[in-house]
C-alpha positions in Angstrom: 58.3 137.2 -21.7 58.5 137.5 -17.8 61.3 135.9 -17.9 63.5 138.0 -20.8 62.2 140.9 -18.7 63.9 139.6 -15.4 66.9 138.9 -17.1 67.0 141.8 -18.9 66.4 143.9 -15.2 69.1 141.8 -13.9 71.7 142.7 -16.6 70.7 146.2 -16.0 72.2 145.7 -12.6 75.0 143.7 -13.3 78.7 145.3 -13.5 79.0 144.3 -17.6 81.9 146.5 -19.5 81.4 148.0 -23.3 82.8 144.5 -24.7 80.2 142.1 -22.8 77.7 144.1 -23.0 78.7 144.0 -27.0 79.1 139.9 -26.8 75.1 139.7 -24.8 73.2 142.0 -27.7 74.7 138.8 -30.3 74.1 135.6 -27.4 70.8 136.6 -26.0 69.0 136.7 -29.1 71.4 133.0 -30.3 70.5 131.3 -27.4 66.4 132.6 -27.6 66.5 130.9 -31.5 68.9 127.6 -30.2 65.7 127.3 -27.3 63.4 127.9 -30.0 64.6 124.6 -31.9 63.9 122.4 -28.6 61.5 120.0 -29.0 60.3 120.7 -25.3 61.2 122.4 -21.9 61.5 125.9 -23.4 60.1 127.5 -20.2 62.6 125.9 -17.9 65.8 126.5 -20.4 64.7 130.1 -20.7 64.9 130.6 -17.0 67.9 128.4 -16.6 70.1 130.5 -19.5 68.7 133.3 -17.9 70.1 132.4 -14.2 73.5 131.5 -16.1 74.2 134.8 -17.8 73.4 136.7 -15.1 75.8 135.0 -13.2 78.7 135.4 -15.2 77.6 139.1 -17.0 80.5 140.4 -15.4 83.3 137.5 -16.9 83.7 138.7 -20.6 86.3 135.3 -20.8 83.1 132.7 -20.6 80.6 134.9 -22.5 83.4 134.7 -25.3 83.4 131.1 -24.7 79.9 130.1 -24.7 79.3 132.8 -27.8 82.3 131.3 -29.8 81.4 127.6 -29.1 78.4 125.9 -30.5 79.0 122.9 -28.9 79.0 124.3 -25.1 76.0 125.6 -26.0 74.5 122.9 -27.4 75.6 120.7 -23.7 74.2 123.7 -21.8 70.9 123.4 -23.6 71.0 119.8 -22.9 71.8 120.2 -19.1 68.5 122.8 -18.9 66.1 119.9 -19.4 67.8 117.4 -17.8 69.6 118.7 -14.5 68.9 122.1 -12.7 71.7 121.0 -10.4 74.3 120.5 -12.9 73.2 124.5 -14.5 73.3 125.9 -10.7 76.5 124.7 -10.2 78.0 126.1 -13.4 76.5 129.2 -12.3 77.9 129.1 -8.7 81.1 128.1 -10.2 81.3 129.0 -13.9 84.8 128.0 -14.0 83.1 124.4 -14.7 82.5 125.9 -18.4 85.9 125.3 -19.3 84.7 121.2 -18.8 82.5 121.7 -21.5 84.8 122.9 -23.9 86.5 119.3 -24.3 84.0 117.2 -22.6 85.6 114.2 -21.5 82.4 112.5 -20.0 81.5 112.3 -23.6 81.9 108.5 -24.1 81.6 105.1 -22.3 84.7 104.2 -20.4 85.4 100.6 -18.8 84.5 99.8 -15.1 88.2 99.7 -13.8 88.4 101.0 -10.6 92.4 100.5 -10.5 92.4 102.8 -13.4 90.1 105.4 -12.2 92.2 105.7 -9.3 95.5 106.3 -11.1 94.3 108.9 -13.5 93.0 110.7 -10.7 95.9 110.5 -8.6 97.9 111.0 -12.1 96.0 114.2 -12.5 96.0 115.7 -9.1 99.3 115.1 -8.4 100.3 116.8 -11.9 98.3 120.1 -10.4 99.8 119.5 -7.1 103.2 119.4 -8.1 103.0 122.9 -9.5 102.4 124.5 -5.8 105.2 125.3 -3.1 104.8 122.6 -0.5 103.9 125.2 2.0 101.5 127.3 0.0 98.2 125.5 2.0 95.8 128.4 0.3 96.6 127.8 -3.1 97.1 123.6 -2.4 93.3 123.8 -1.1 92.1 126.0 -3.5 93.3 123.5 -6.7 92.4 120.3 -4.4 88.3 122.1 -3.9 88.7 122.8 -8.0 89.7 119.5 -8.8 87.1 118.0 -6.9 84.3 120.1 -8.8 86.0 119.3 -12.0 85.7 115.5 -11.5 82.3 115.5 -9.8 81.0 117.6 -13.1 82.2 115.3 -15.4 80.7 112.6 -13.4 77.4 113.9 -12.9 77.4 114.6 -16.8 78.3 111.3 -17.3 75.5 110.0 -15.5 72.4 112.4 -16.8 73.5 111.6 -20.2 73.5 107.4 -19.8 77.1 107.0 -20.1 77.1 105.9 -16.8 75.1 103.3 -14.8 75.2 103.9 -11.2 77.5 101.4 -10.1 80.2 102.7 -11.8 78.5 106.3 -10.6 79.1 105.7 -6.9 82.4 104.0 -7.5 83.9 106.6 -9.4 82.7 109.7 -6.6 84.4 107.0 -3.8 87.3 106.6 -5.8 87.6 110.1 -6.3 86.8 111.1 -2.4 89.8 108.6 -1.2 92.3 110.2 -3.9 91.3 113.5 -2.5 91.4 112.1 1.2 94.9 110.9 0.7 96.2 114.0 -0.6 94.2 116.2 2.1 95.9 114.1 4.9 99.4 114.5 3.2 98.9 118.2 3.6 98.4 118.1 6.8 100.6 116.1 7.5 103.4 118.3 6.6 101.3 121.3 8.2 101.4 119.4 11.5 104.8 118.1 11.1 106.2 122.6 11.0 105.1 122.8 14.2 105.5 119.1 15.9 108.1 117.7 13.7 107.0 114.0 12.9 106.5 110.8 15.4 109.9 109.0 15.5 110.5 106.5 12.8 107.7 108.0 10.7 107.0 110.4 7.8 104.5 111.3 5.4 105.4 108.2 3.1 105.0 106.2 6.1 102.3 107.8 8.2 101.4 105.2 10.5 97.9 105.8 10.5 95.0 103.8 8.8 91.8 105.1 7.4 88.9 103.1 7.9 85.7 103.7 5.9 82.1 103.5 6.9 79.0 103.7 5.5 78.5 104.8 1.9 82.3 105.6 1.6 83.2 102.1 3.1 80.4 100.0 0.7 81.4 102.1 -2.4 78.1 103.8 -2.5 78.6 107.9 -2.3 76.3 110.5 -4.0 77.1 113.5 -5.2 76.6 115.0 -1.6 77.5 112.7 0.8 79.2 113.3 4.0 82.7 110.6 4.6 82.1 108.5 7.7 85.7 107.6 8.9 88.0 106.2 11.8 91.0 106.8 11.9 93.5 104.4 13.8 97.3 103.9 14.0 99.7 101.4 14.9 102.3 103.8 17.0 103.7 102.8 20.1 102.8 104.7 22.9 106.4 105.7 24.2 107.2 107.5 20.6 107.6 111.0 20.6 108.2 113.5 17.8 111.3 115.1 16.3 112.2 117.5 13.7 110.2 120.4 15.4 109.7 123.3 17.5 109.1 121.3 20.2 108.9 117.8 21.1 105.1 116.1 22.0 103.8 112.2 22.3 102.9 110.5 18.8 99.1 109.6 20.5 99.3 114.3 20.7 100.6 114.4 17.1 98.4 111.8 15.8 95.3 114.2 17.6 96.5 116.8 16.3 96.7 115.4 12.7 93.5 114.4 12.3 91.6 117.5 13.5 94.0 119.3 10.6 92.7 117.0 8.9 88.9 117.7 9.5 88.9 121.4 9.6 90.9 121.6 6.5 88.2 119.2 4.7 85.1 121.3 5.6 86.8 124.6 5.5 84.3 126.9 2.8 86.3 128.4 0.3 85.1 130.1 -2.5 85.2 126.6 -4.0 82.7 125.3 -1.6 84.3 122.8 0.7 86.3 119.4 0.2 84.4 117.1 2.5 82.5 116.9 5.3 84.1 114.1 7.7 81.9 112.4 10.4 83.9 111.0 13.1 80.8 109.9 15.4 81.2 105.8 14.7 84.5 105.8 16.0 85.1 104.1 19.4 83.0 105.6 22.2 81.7 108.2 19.3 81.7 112.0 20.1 83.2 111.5 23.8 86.2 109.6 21.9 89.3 110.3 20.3 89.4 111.8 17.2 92.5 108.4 16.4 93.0 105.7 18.4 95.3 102.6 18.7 94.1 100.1 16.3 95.0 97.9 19.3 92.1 100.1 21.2 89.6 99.7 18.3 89.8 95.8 19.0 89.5 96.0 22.1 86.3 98.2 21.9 84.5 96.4 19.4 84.8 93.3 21.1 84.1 94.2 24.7 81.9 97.8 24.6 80.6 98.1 20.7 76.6 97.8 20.5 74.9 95.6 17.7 74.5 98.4 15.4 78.1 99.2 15.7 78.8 95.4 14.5 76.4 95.9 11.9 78.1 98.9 10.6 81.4 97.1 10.7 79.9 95.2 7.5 80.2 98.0 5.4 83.8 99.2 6.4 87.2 98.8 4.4 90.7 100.4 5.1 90.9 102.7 2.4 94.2 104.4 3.2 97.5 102.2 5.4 99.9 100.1 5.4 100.1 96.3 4.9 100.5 95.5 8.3 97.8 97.7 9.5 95.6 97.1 7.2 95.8 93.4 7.5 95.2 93.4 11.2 92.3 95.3 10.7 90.7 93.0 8.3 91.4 90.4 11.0 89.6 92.2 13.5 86.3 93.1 11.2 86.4 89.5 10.2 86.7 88.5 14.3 83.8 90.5 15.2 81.1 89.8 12.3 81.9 86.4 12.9 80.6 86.0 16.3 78.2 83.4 16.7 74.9 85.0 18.0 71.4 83.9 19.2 69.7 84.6 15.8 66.1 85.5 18.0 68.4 87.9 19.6 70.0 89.6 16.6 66.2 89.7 15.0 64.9 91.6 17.8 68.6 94.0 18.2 68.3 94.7 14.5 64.7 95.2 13.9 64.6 97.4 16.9 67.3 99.5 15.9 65.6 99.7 12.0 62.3 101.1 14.2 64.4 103.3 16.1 65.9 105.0 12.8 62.3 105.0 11.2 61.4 107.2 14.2 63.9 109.2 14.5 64.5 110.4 10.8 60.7 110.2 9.9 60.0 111.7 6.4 63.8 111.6 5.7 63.9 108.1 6.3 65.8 106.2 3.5 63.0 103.6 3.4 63.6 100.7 1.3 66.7 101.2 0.5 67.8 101.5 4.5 65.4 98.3 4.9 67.9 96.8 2.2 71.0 97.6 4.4 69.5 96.7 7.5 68.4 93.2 6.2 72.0 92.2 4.8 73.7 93.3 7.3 71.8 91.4 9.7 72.1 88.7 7.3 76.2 88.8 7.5 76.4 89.0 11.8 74.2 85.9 11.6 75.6 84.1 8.6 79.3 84.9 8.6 80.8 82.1 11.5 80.0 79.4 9.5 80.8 81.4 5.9 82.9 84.0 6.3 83.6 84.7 2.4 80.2 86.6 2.7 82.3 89.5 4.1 84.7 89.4 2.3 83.6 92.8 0.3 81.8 95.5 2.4 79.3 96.7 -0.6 75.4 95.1 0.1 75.6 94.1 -3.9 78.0 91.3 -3.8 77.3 91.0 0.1 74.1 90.2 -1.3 75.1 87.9 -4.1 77.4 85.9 -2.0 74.3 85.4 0.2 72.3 84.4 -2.8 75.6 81.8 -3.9 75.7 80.5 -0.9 72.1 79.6 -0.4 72.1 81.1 3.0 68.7 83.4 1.7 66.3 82.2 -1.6 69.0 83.2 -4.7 65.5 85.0 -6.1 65.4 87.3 -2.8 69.1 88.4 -3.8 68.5 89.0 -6.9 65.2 91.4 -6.3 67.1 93.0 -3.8 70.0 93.3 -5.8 68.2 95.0 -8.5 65.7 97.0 -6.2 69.0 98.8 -4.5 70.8 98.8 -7.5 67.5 100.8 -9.2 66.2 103.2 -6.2 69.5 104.2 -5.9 69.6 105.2 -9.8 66.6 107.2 -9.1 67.9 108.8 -5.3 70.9 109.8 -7.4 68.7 111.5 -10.3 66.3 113.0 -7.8 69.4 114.7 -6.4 70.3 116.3 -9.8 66.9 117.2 -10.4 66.2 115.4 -13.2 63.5 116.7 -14.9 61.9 113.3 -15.7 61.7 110.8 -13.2 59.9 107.6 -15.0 58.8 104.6 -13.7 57.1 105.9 -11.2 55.3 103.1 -10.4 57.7 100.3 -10.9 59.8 102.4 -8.0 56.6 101.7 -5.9 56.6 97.9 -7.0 60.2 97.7 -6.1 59.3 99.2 -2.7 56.5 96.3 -2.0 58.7 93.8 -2.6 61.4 94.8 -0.2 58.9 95.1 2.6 57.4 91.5 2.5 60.9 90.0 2.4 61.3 92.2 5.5 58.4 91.2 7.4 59.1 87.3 6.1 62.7 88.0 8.2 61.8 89.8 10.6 58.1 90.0 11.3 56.4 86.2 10.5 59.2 84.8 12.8 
């Protein structure tokens, strides 16, 4: 009752004309007897409703909608008792209604990551192509709506089981370089007004390569992860530009690019942001430049990068360049894992870096699952001179199994781990959509055991 009187004081408030306030006398009371038929959680979709149509009293479009169409309000219904983030961000952006309309995350699709990323480029570039080249507001706008509209259909996908969460963090990577791509095209051409473009280049042949870190580089983002990135390029340092209003070196361009890049990514818009990009693993971190040379990135990471900056090299990938450029950079990754190294050395490097994070991050430490990192990557500087196929992906999973195939650790240690990240990171994901049911507690806990004696076997009883 508390509730219908809040929402009912809340309405009262609201700017609602003569035809929605006609449309919420007939939905209230349809929604109060649809709740009433729940088997459970009536409480928490009462309040949730509630929150929803106070957001969007004043749009008489998607109170039509959501009166007119059983079926959204059936999904809605759903997404009260399973996701609290999915309902807040309908009601922070209630254009995502018009997902549920024709819900495509509806059905089981095949894990094809080659796929995934042509119907999203298919699909952005369709939206894109409808927008004056130099019409940046209304380009980031549709790029910010996109992105929601994807991540939605996702993050559906995944509370109703459709998904496992492989295929969950693959597609929101897949999606993230699409978007990535496209962002740096615009700004590309942005730049290029005001610089015109290094000579011999262009936006179809930018020069530049993207490298990926971290969860973007092992294929492993959430729903709000951050994109750790370097960016590199393979211009010589005597090119200048041409085409624009005046004339600058390619290294200024390049600079220039990338911080268009960056501020365009995080800029808030009504639509939230894009992305968040962390530059800090590039060479020499914040003190360095925001691109470099990929000549220059060699030539850091062999004679200046620390351990931990090798060990993050194991979970990098070139996600956007050319042939050329990304070849050489595969070259170099492969060059630096390989190194041999004093394993008593790399024990104490890593492990002391591990206790350094645990420290630092305290309660927000990732725990097992960082333990899970920490131990394959160590795993991969001291394995890969003598095997390099271990490296030849940069996720821990088939790290991890290559590991296991290769007898270089127990193939029953691979396997747990395998399955203990694979299954914390199912329930990380879920805990970050609020699922209203976490089970298994305890087998989480389990999980979490048997991580930590195969860390102290490694790293510990030495």
């Amino acid at each position: 009752m508390q509730q219908l009187q809040q929402l009912a004081t809340a309405l009262n408030k609201a700017q609602i004309g003569d035809r929605g306030e006609t449309i919420l006398i007939k939905l209230v009371p349809v929604f109060l007897t649809e709740i009433s038929q729940q088997p459970q959680g009536h409480l928490q979709a009462v309040q949730s409703i509630s929150a929803l149509l106070t957001a969007i009293a004043s749009r008489t479009a998607y109170l039509e909608l959501i009166m007119e169409n059983l079926g959204v309000r059936q999904q809605l219904l759903l997404f009260c008792t399973k996701s609290s983030w999915v309902i807040e961000h309908i009601c922070a952006y209630p254009v995502l209604l018009d997902e549920l309309i024709h819900p495509q995350y509806l059905q089981h699709s095949d894990h094809d990551i080659h796929a995934w990323r042509e119907d999203f480029n298919s699909e952005l570039q369709q939206i894109l192509l409808r927008i004056e080249l130099d019409d940046d507001e209304v380009i980031m706008h549709s790029m910010r709506q996109f992105k929601l509209a994807q991540r939605f259909r996702i993050a559906a996908a995944d509370i109703l089981d459709y998904l496992p969460i492989a295929q969950v963090s693959d597609k929101l990577t897949v999606l993230a370089e699409v978007l990535l791509d496209a962002q740096i095209k615009q700004a590309w051409h942005q730049t290029a007004r005001r610089l015109g473009e290094p000579q011999g280049y262009s936006v179809d042949n930018m020069g530049i390569g993207v490298i990926a870190y971290g969860k973007l580089g092992g294929f492993e983002l959430s729903y709000t992860s951050d994109l750790d990135i370097v960016f590199v390029h393979d211009c010589a340092g005597d090119v200048m530009t041409q085409g624009g209003k005046k004339s600058v070196s390619a290294q200024h361009f390049y600079i220039k690019l990338i911080q268009r890049v960056v501020n365009l990514a995080g800029t808030n818009s009504l639509l939230g942001d894009l992305y968040e990009i962390d530059l800090r693993l590039r060479p020499s971190g914040n003190s360095g430049l925001v691109i470099c040379h990929i000549d220059t990135f060699a030539e850091y990471q062999q004679d200046e990068a620390w351990v931990w900056e090798h060990q993050a090299l194991c979970r990098t990938r070139m996600i956007l360049g050319n042939q050329a450029l990304t070849m050489k950079f595969n070259q170099i990754r492969q060059a630096i894992i390989g190194q041999t190294r004093d394993s008593a050395q790399l024990i104490n490097d890593v492990g002391n870096m591990r206790q350094k994070m645990r420290d630092h991050l305290g309660a927000k430490d990732k725990g097992s699952l960082a333990d899970i990192e920490f131990l394959t990557q160590y795993w991969c500087l001291l394995f890969t001179a003598t095997h390099p196929d271990i490296i030849h992906y940069s996720d821990n999973l088939r790290q991890l199994a290559a590991l296991g195939d290769a007898q270089l650790i127990p193939t029953e240690d691979a396997e747990l781990l395998i399955n203990a990240y694979l299954s914390l990171r199912h329930h990380q994901h879920h805990e970050a959509l609020h699922r209203a049911k976490l089970d298994q507690a305890p087998y989480y806990a389990k999980l979490e055991e048997q991580v930590q004696r195969i860390w102290e076997r490694t790293f510990v009883d030495v």
